[in-house]
C-alpha positions as CSV (number, residue, x, y, z in Angstrom):
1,X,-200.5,-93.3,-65.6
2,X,-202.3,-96.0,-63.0
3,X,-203.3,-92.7,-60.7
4,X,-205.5,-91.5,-64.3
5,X,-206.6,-94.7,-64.4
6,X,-208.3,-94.3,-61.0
7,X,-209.6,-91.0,-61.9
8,X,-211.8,-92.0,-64.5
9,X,-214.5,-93.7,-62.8
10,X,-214.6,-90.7,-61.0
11,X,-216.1,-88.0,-63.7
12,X,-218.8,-90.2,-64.7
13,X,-219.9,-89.5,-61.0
14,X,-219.8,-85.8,-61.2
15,X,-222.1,-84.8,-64.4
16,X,-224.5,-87.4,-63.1
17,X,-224.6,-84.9,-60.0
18,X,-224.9,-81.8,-62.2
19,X,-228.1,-82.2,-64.0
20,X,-230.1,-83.0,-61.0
21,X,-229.7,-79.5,-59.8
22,X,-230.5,-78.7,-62.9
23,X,-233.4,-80.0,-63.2
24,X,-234.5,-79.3,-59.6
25,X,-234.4,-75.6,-60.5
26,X,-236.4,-75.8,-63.7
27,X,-238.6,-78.4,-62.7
28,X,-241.2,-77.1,-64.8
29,X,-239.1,-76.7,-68.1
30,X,-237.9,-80.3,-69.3
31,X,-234.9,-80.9,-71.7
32,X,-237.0,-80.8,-74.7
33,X,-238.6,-77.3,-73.9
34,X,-235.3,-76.2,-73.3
35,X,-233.7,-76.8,-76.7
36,X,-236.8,-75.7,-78.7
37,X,-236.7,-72.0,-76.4
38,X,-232.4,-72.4,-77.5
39,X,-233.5,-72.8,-81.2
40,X,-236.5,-69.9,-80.9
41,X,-233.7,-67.4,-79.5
42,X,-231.8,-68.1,-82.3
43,X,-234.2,-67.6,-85.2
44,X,-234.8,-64.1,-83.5
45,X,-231.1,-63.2,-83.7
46,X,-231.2,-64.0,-87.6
């Protein structure tokens, strides 16, 4: 149990690290574009 304990403030770390990549690659395309492209593709498979 206490070694969980310790492990927790650890994954807040990582997903922090993820979505600068992220958004390093796609500089260009912010969050909000992205959904509304998500939504766009999905009206076209209907």
């Amino acid at each position: 149990m206490p070694p969980r304990h310790v492990q927790v403030p650890a994954p807040p770390g990582q997903p922090a690290a993820q979505p600068a990549p992220a958004l390093r690659r796609r500089p260009r395309q912010p969050r909000a574009q992205a959904t509304s492209d998500a939504l766009q593709q999905a009206f076209v498979q209907l």
